[in-house]
C-alpha positions in Angstrom: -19.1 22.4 30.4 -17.4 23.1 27.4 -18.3 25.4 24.8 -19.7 24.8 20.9 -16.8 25.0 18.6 -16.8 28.3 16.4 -19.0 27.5 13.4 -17.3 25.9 10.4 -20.4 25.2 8.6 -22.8 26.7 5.7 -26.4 26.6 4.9 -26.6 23.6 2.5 -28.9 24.2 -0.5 -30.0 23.1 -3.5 -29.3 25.5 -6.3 -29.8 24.6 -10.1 -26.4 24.0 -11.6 -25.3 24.8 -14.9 -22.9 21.8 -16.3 -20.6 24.6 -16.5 -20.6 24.8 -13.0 -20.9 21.8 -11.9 -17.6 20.8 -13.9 -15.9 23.9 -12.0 -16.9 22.1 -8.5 -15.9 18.8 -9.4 -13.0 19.6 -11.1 -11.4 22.0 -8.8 -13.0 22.8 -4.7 -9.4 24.4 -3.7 -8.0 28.6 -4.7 -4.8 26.6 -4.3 -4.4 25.7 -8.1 -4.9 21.8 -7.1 -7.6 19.7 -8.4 -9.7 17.7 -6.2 -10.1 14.5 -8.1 -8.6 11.9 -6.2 -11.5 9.0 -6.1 -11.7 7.2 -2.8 -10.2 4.1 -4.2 -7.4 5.9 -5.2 -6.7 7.2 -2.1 -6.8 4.0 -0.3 -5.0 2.4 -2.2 -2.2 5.7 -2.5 -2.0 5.3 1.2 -0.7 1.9 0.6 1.4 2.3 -1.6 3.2 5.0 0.2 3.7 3.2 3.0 4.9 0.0 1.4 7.8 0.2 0.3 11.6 -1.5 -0.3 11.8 -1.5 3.6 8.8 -4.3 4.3 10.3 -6.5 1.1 13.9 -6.3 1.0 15.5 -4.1 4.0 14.1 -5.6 6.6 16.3 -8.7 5.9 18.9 -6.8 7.3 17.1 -6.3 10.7 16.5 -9.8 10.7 20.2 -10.8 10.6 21.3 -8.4 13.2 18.1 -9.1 16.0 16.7 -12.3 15.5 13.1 -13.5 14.9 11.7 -11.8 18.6 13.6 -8.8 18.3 12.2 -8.1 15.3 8.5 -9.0 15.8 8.7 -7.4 19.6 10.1 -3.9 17.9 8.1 -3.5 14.8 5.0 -4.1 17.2 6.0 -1.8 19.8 7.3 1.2 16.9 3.8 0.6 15.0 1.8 1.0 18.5 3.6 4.5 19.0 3.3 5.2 15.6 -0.2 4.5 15.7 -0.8 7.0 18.3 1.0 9.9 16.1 -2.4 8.7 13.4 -4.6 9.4 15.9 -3.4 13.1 16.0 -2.8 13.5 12.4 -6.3 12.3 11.7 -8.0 14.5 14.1 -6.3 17.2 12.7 -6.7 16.4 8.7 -9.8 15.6 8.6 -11.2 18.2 10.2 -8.6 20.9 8.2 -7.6 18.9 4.3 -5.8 22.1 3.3 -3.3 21.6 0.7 0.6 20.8 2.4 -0.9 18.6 4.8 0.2 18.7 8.5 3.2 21.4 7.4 0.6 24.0 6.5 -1.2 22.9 9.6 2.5 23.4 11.9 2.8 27.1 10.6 -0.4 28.1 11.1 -0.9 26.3 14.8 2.3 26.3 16.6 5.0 28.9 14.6 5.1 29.7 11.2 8.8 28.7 11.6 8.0 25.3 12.4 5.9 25.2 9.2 9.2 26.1 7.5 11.1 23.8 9.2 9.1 20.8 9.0 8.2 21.7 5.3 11.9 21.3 3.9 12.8 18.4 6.5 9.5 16.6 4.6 10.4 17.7 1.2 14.4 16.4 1.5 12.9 13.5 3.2 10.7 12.8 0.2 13.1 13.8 -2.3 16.2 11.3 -1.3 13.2 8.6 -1.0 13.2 8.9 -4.9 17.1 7.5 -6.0 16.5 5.2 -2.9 14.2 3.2 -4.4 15.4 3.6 -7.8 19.0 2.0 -6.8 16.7 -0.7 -4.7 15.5 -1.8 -8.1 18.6 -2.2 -9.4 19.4 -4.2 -6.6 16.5 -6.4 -7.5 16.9 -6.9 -11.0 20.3 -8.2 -10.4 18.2 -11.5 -9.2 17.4 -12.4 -12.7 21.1 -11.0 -14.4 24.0 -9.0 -13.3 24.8 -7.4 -16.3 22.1 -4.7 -16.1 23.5 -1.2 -16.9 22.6 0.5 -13.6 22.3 3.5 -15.5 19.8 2.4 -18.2 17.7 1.6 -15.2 18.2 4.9 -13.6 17.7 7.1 -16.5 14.5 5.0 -17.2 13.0 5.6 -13.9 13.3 9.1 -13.9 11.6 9.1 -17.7 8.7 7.3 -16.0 8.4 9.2 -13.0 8.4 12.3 -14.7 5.7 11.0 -17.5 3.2 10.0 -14.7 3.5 13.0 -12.8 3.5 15.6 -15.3 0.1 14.7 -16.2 -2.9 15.2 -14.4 -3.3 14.3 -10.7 -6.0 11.8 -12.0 -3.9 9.9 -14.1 -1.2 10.0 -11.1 -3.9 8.5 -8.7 -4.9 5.6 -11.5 -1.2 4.8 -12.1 -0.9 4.7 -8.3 -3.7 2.8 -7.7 -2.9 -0.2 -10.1 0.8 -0.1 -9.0 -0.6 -0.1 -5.3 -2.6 -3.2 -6.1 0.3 -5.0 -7.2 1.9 -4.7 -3.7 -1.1 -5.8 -2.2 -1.0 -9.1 -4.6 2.5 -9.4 -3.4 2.4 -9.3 0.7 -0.4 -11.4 0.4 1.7 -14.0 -1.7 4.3 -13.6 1.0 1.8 -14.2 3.5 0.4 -17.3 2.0 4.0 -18.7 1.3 5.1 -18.9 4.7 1.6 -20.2 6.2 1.8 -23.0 3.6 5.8 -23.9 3.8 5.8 -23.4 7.7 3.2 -26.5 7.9 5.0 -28.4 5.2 3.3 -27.6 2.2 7.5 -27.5 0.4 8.9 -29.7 -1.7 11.0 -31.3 1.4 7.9 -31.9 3.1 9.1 -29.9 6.0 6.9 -28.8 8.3 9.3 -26.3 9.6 7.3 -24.1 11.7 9.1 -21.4 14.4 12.4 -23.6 13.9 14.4 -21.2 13.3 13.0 -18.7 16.6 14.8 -22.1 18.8 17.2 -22.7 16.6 19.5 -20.6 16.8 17.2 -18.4 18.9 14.8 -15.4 18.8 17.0 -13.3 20.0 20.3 -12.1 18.2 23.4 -10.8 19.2 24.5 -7.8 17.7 27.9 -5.7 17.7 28.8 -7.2 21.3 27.8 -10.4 23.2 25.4 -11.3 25.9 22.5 -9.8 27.3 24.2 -5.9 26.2 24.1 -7.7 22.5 20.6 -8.9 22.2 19.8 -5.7 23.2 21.4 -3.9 21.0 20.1 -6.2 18.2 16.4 -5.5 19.5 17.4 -1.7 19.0 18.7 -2.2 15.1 15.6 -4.2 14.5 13.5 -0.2 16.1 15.5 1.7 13.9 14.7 -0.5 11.2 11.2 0.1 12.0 11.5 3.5 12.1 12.6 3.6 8.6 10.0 0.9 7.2 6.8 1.8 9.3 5.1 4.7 7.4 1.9 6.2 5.8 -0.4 8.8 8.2 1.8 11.8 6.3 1.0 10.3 3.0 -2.6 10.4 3.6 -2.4 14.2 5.2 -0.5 15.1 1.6 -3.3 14.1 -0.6 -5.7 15.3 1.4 -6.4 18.9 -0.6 -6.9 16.4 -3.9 -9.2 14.3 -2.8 -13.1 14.6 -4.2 -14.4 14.3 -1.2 -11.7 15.2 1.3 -13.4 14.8 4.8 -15.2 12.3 4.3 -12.6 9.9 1.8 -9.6 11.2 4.3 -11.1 10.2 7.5 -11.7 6.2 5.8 -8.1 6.2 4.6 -6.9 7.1 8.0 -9.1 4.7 9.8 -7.2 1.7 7.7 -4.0 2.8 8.4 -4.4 0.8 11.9 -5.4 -2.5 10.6 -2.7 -1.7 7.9 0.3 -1.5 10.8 -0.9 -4.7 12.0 -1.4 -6.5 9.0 1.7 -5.2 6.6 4.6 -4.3 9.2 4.0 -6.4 11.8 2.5 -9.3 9.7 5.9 -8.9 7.9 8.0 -9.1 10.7 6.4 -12.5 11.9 6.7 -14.0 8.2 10.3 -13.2 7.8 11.2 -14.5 10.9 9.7 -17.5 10.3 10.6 -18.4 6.9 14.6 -17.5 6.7 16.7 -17.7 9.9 18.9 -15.1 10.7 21.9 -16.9 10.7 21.4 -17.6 6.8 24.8 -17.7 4.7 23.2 -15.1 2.0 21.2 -13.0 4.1 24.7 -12.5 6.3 26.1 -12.0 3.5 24.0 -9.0 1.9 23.1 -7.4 5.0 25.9 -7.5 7.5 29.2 -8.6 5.9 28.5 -6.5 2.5 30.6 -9.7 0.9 27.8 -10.7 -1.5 28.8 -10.1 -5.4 26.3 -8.6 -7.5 24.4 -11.6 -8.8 23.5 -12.4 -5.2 22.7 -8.8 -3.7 19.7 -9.1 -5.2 18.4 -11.9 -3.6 18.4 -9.8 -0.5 14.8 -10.2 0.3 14.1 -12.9 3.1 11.0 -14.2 1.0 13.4 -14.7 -2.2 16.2 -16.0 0.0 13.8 -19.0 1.7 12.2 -19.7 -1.7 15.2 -20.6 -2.8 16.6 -22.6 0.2 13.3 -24.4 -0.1 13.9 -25.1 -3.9 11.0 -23.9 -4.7 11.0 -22.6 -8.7 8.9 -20.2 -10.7 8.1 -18.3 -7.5 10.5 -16.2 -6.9 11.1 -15.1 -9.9 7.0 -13.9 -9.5 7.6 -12.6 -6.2 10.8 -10.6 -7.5 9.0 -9.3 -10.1 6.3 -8.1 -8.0 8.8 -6.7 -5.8 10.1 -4.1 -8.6 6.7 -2.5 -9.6 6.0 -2.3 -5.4 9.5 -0.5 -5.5 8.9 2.0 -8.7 5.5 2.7 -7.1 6.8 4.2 -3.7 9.3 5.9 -6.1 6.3 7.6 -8.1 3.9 8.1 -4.5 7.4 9.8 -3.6 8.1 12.3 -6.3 4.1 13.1 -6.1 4.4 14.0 -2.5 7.7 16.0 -3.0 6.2 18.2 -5.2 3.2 19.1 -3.9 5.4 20.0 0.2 7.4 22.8 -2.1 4.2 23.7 -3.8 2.3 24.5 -0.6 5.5 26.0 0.9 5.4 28.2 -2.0 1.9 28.9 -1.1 3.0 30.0 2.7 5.6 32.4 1.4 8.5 30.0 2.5 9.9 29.2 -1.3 9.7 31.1 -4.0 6.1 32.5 -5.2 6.7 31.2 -8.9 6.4 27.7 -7.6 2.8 28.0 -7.0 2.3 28.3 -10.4 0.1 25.0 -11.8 -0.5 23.9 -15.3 -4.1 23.7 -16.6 -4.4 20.2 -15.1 -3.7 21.3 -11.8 0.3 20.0 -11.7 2.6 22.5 -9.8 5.3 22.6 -13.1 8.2 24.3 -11.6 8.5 22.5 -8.2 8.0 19.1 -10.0 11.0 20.1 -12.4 12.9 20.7 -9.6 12.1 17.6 -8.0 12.9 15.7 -11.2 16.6 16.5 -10.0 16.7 14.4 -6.8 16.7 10.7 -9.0 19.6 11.6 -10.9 21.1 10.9 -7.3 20.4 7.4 -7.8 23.1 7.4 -10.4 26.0 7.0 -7.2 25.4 3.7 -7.7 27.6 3.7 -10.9 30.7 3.9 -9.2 29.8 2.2 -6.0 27.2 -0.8 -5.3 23.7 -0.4 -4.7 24.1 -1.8 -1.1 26.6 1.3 0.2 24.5 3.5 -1.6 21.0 2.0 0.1 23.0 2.2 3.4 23.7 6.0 2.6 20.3 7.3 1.7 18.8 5.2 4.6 20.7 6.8 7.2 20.2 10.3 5.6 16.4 9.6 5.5 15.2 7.6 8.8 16.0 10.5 11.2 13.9 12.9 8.6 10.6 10.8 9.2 10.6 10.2 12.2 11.1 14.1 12.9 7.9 14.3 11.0 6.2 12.8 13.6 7.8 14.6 16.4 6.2 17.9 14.1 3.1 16.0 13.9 2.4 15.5 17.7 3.5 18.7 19.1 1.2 20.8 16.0 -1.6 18.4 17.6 -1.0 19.1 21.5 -1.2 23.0 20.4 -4.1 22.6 18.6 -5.8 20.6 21.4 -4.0 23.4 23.9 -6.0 25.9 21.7 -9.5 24.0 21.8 -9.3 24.4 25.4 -8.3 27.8 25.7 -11.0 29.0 22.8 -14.2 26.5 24.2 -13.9 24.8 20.7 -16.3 21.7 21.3 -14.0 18.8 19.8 -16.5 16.6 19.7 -18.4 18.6 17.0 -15.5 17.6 14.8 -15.4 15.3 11.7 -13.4 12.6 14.0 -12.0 13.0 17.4 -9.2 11.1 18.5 -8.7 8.6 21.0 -7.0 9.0 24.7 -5.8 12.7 24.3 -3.9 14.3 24.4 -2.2 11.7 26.4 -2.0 9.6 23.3 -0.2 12.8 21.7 2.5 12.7 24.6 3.6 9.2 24.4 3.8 9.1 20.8 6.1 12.4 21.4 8.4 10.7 23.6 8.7 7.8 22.0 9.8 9.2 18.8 11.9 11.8 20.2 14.2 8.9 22.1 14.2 7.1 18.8 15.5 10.1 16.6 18.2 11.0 19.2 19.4 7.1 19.9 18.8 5.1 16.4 23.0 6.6 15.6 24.2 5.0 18.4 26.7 3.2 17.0 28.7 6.0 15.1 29.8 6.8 19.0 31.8 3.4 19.7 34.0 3.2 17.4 33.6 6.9 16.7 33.1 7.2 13.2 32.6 11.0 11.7 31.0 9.2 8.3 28.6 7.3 10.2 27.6 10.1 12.3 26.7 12.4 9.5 24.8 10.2 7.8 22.6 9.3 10.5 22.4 13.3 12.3 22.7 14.9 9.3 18.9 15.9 9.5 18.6 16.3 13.0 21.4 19.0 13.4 19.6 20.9 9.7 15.9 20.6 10.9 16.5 22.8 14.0 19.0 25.3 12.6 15.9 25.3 9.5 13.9 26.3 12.5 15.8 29.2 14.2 17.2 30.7 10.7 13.5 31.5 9.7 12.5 32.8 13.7 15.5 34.9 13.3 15.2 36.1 9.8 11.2 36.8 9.7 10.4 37.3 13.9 7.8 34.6 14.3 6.2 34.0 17.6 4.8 31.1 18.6 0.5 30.9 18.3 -0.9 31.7 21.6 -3.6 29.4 22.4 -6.6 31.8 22.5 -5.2 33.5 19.0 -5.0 30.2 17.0 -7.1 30.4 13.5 -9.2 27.0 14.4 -11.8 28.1 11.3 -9.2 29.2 9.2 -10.5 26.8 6.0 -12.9 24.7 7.3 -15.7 26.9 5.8 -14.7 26.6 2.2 -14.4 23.1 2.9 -17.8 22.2 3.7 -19.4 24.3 1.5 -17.6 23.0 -1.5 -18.3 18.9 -0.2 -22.0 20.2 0.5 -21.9 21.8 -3.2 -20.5 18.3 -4.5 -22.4 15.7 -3.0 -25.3 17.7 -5.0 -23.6 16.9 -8.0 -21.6 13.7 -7.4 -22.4 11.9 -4.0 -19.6 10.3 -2.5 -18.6 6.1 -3.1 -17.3 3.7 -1.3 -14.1 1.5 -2.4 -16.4 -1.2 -3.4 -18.9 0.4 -4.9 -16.3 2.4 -7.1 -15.0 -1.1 -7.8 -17.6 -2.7 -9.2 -19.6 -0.2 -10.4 -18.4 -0.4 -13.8 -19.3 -4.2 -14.0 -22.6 -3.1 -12.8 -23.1 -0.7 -15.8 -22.5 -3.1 -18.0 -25.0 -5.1 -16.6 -27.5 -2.9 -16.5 -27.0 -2.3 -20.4 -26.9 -5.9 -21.5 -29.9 -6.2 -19.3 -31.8 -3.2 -21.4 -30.6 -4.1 -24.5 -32.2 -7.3 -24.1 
């Protein structure tokens, strides 16, 4: 019989609060120099829009053309199944402990406090080269409409707007975020819609087209060499293509130490992230597969030959691409412009998360100590500054095209998140290691995951075969750029790791010595303090409830 977990909980009561104080509780709830004023809308819908990105819209086109239709759906399925698994540990862990820094914080403090460091800069770099990614993806887009566009105008306008909206207050980041969110939301659903209608002839050919294009020419794609061996190694560009587009669990873990009402708010945002896999990655990898074919002359032409000019680059996306086989007018031009506020708003989600990982390494004594310095509104100045530096990356694009520039930050950057998630499951199976070891009662928890730690171990092998494979094919032809590019961060994440053991002497967290309170107590008391003063909302309810305040004073002024 296992034992109860330590106590993590204080005597709720019902003190008379001053407004003075109650402003202090809502406003604040963390030493960190953070604010806690995320609302639970905003964090659903930031969860979103850090996991939707470029990838779902635009790069996945690429997939497409080198796996096929079934190679595509069978991976990102299989990738968002393991991927889902790695949730179920993050959440378990998160909600139970929403400390600023997320699951980095969590890796120090659990497993090594090198592994903290480690996984904090792998995050942070990870984060930080998302940011000119997306930038130059926008310039890829915009070229839809003209190709004339001063690729620098654009940049240097990004990085204006970036910095504007997260300068300010972590409230007016979270409402910025949650409109731009919305937006991508408008647009998958379009995309959705589009190919249910077209594929049962709702075009203006009156083609009822339906899987046409998964018979002919096929499902299954050959890729790099023929037969069987090909398909194959089509199905594995189509995982690594996954790896790079399938996202979100850190995101939520990151704005978990802003959030109003962090256990409660957190553990709904990670319970949507399943339906999410399945209805955004997975959903999207059906729906491209059906509407363009692989063996399309412009999505070849963007995605594997590179012989596009730059007036057609842009149409890279396989939605944009079939709308305009189909001759259908007015919507792409929608759906493109949809498609560049989806792509600045995992820019902005990016340079948000960037600069609170080298705040709360700042905070662990692994940068700096002037970088936990926050402005009034709670906005970590010096880390975002340094941040801000990262865009002006996106400005390689001047003397080379937006595509070889995508392909170089994508390489750089898939083997960082997935490396995430190896950090992820093995800070979990320490901290379930150490719940056994101390009698801690898991089921006294906030939310206990599913299947573990079994679920823990197969979403740890999964992601370590994919991190170590997915640059494959820098081996044959040997190519020293292409290996690099796609290593780069798997070589620098460990030698991270053993430079800081080295240099500071950390041990690894024996089981029975592992700080399972650590937080937790602060935690409750400040959402017991809070729901005195401003009991939690749902989505809805925060939703509507302005409507219904205007109701309510029509209805007394009549």
């Amino acid at each position: 019989m296992s034992a109860k977990a330590p106590s993590y909980t204080t005597e709720k009561g019902s003190p008379d609060y001053s407004a003075d104080v109650q402003a202090t509780i809502v406003s604040t709830g963390t030493a960190s120099g953070l604010h806690r004023r995320l609302a639970n809308r905003q964090i659903q819908l930031i969860a979103i829009g850090g996991s939707i990105g470029t990838a779902v819209f635009v790069s996945i086109g690429a997939a497409l053309a080198k796996g096929g239709p079934g190679s595509l759906f069978i991976a990102y399925t299989i990738y968002c199944g393991f991927l889902a698994m790695v949730n179920n540990c993050l959440a378990e862990m998160s909600i139970y402990m929403p400390v600023s820094g997320g699951f980095i914080r969590l890796a120090g403090k659990w497993v090594d406090d090198a592994l903290g460091f480690a996984a904090g800069y792998n995050f942070f770099f990870y984060e930080a080269l998302l940011i000119p990614f997306e930038i130059t993806a926008i310039n890829l887009v915009l070229g839809f409409w003209r190709d004339d566009i001063p690729p620098a105008a654009v940049c240097a306008a990004c990085i204006v707007l970036y910095g504007l909206l997260n300068v300010l207050a972590v409230k007016a980041y979270g409402e910025s975020e949650f409109w731009l969110s919305g937006g991508k939301i408008i647009l998958i659903f379009i995309c959705f819609f589009f190919t249910f209608i077209t594929m049962v002839g709702g075009n203006p050919a009156g083609d009822a087209y339906g899987f046409r294009y998964w018979n002919n020419p096929g499902a299954f794609a050959q890729f790099r060499t023929s037969g069987d061996l090909g398909r194959f190694e089509g199905f594995l560009a189509c995982v690594w293509s996954a790896g790079f587009a399938c996202v979100g669990p850190e995101y939520i873990s990151m704005v978990a130490a802003e959030a109003k009402h962090p256990r409660l708010y957190i553990k709904r945002a990670f319970k949507t992230v399943y339906w999410r896999f399945g209805a955004f990655f997975i959903g999207s990898a059906l729906c491209v597969g059906i509407v363009c074919s692989q063996m399309d002359t412009s999505l070849q032409e963007i995605h594997i030959e590179g012989t596009a000019d730059g007036s057609g680059s842009a149409a890279g996306s396989p939605y944009v691409i079939a709308m305009t086989n189909l001759g259908i007018d007015g919507l792409p031009h929608v759906v493109n412009a949809l498609l560049i506020t989806s792509i600045f708003s995992a820019g902005n989600t990016y340079t948000y998360t960037a600069t609170r990982i080298l705040h709360s390494l700042a905070l662990e004594g692994r940068a700096p100590r002037v970088l936990r310095t926050c402005t009034k509104s709670g906005v970590p100045i010096y880390c975002f500054i340094i941040v801000m530096a990262f865009p002006f990356l996106s400005f390689l694009q001047v003397s080379s095209s937006s595509n070889t520039v995508l392909t170089w930050l994508t390489n750089l950057i898939t083997a960082g998140g997935i490396i995430n998630y190896i950090i992820i499951t093995t800070t979990y199976l320490f901290f379930y290691r150490a719940t056994k070891a101390q009698g801690f009662d898991r089921t006294t928890l906030p939310y206990t995951g599913w299947f573990q730690p079994y679920s823990a171990w197969l979403g740890l092998a999964w992601m370590t075969t994919v991190v170590f494979c997915y640059g494959y094919a820098s081996f044959k032809p040997w190519s020293v750029d292409g290996f690099f590019t796609n290593y780069t961060m798997v070589g620098v994440t460990p030698l991270l790791y053993v430079g800081w053991k080295l240099i500071k002497r950390t041990k690894f967290v024996k089981p029975h010595e592992a700080d399972l309170v650590w937080e937790a107590p602060e935690i409750t008391k400040y959402e017991e303090d809070l729901s005195i003063v401003e009991p939690p909302t749902g989505f809805w309810e925060e939703m509507l409830g302005p409507l219904k305040r205007r109701k309510n004073v029509r209805s007394q002024e009549v």
